[in-house]
Each structure stands twice: as C-alpha cells, then as structure tokens.
C-alpha positions, 0 to 999 in steps of 0.5 A: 266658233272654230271647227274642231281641229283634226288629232294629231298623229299618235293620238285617240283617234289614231290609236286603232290604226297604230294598233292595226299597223303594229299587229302586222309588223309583228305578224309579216315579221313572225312575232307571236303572242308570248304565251299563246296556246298552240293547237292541240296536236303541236301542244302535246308534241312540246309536251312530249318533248319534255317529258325529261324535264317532267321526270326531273321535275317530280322527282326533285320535288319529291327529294326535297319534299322532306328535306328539313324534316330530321327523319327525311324520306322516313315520311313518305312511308309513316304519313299514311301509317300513322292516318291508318292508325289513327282512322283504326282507333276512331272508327275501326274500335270507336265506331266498329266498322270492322265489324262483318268486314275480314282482315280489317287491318289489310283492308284499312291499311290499302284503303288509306294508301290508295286514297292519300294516292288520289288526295295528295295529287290533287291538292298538289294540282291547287298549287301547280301554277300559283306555287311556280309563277316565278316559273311560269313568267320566266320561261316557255313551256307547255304548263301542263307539264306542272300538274303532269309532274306533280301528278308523278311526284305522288305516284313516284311517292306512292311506289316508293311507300308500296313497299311497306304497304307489301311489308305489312300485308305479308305480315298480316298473312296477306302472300302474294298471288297472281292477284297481285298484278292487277294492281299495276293497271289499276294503279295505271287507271288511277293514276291518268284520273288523278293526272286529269283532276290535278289539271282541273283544279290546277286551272281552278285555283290559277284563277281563284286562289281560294280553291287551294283553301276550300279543297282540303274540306272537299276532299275530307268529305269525298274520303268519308264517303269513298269507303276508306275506312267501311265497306261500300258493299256492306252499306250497299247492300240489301234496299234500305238505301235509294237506288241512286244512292247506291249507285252513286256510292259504287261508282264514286272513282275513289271507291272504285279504284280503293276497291280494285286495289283490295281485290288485287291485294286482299285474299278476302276481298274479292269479285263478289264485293265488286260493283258490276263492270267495275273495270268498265267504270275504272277505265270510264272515270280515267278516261273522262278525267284524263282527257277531260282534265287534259282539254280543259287546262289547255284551254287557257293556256294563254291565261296562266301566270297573268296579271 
C-alpha cells in the first residue's frame, strides 16, 4: 500500500498554521478584533467622550417615547397618576392600608413615582441591546452607553413628571421645606443603582431573551414587597416578624430610597420611620450596583450584538 501522500497547501493540516500566520499579519499591521473590549480605564475614557451622544440619545427616546399617543408627553405625568389611583382604591379603601399611616395620599403618591422610577429603568436595561442590534452591528461604540442612556431617559422622565408630583403635594397641604433638598441626593443615589441594575439585566437578556419576559413578574413582586403601597415601618415594628425578615424588608434598595423620598417630602414622614444608617445603606446599595452593574456589562463587551 502506497503511503499517504502529504495535504496539500491550504488544506486541514495546514489550517493552524494559515490561521497563526494570518493573526500576525493583522497584529504587525494594527488589526484589532472588531468589537474587542479595551481595558477598563480606556473603556470609561470612550464612554466619556461620548457623553453627548448619551444625552442625545435619552432625550430623543424620551420624545419620541409618546409620539403616536394623541395626548403625547400628557403620559409621561398621568401613568403613575393613574397606578396611584388605582393602587388607592385596592389597597388604601379595599385592603386599608391607610390605616395608622398620616397623609396616605402624599405617601401613596412618592411611593408610586419613586418606584415607576427604578421599574422602568430596568425594564428598559432588558431592551438596551436586543432592541438596538441594528445599532449595535453597525457602529463602534462603548455599549454601555445603551443602558447608560436609557437609564437618563427615565430620570429626564422622572424629572419632568416631579412637577406634578410637587403640584399635588402642595395641594395636599405638603409646602416646601428645606427637607425638600435632600431629594436631590437621593434622587442622586437612586438614580447610579438603577443605572447599574439597567446594565446587569441589559447583559442578561443580550444573552437570554427571555429575561425581558420574566422581568415585569419579578418587578411586580419586588413592588409589593418595597412598601409602595404600606408601611415598612409599620409592618417592622414590634417582634411578630423573624429578625431577618425585618431586616431584609428595611434594607431592600426600593424601600430605602421610596423612604428617603417621603422623608424629603412628606412633613409627617419622618427620621423615626427611618431604618438605622438608611443614608449608609443608600449610598452602599448605588455603590455595589453602580459599580457592580458597571464591571459586569463591560466584561462581555466583545459578546454583544454576536450571533
């Protein structure tokens, strides 16, 4: 029997070699991995630097967001009125909640806003990269500048519908005080954890679609469970509940910062309703997220917008 004759060139046993040979062509000549993720410090530089691109972006989601709708940008501020309403007839006069808790309506009503704060942005981290793959493929771009903007599309939102929150809250007799400037930090605060879970989830469903489903039953529960609509103080106090309970219900972040809002804004909510070192724990949960959030999306920074 003949031996078996050598392969030809370009062939299997070749195919290592070309492949080495070709690597560095493209490396003696500067080709990069299109897509590769840069280290992190370069990586936050071209973010940075298109910051404007960020702004541009959330605010012309944020117009066009209502665009079809007849009463346009009107929804923006009637959404969470109209949750408020419905979340004051089921459990405020069906279930009494209001019971025992002091300008119910002024509580209800920050309750709703801060939360449709924190649940919007991360459903819209769900949607950051499957609903902007043509974005994505087409051009070179740090991708977390996706969650980033979406993340300011709800706060631009939010701000925009704080002026009817103010509206109402004077209404109910709620006048400004100097309180009312510690909503600015912990607006601040909430605003980098929504930022970070918007990046956690926004990697999530780039590789599992179906997170995007799943989310809005996770986020319904985590609202009934954040005092929107009750008390954390109320429930928390005296000892019929296990101490870890207690805990895990005065340190969930939606709570903590829905808290710090009514603090800021509520005349009768005040620091004896407060978890101890709430501010510590506000500052610790955007923190862990933001940064978190932040380390975590980057990391597959060559994966998004694949296969």
């Amino acid at each position: 029997m003949a031996p078996p004759s050598p392969p030809a060139p370009g062939t299997a046993g070749t195919t290592g070699t070309t492949e080495t040979d070709l690597s560095a062509l493209a490396l003696r000549h500067g080709l990069t991995v299109s897509g590769a993720r840069p280290p992190l410090p370069e990586y936050v530089g071209r973010l940075w630097s298109r910051r404007h691109f960020i702004t541009a972006f959330a605010t012309a989601r944020l117009t066009a967001q209502y665009s079809q709708a007849k009463l346009g940008q009107i929804w923006q501020i009637m959404t969470p009125l109209l949750n408020a309403a419905v979340y004051y007839f089921i459990f405020g006069v069906l279930l009494n909640t209001r019971r025992g808790v002091a300008d119910f309506i002024p509580f209800l009503v920050t309750g709703v806003f801060i939360w449709t704060f924190t649940s919007n942005s991360i459903m819209a981290g769900t949607r950051a990269i499957s609903g902007n793959l043509g974005l994505v493929r087409a051009l070179h771009f740090p991708r977390a500048a996706l969650p980033i903007g979406l993340a300011l599309q709800q706060l631009q939102q939010l701000l925009f519908s704080m002026g009817a929150l103010v509206v109402i809250l004077v209404c109910l007799g709620q006048y400004p005080t100097g309180s009312w400037l510690l909503a600015v930090p912990a607006l601040l605060l909430q605003s980098l954890f929504n930022t970070g879970i918007s990046m956690i989830v926004a990697r999530l469903a780039a590789k599992t679609p179906d997170i995007s489903q799943l989310m809005p039953f996770l986020l319904r529960t985590w609202m009934y469970v954040s005092g929107v609509m009750w008390s954390v103080d109320k429930v928390t106090s005296g000892d019929h509940l296990p101490r870890f309970v207690t805990v895990a219900l005065e340190c969930n972040p939606a709570a903590v910062y829905i808290d710090l809002m009514r603090f800021a804004l509520v005349d009768s909510f005040t620091a004896a309703q407060l978890p101890p070192h709430i501010w510590a724990v506000a500052l610790g949960w955007a923190l862990l997220a933001g940064v978190g959030g932040f380390l975590f999306f980057w990391r597959a920074e060559e994966e998004y917008g694949r296969g």
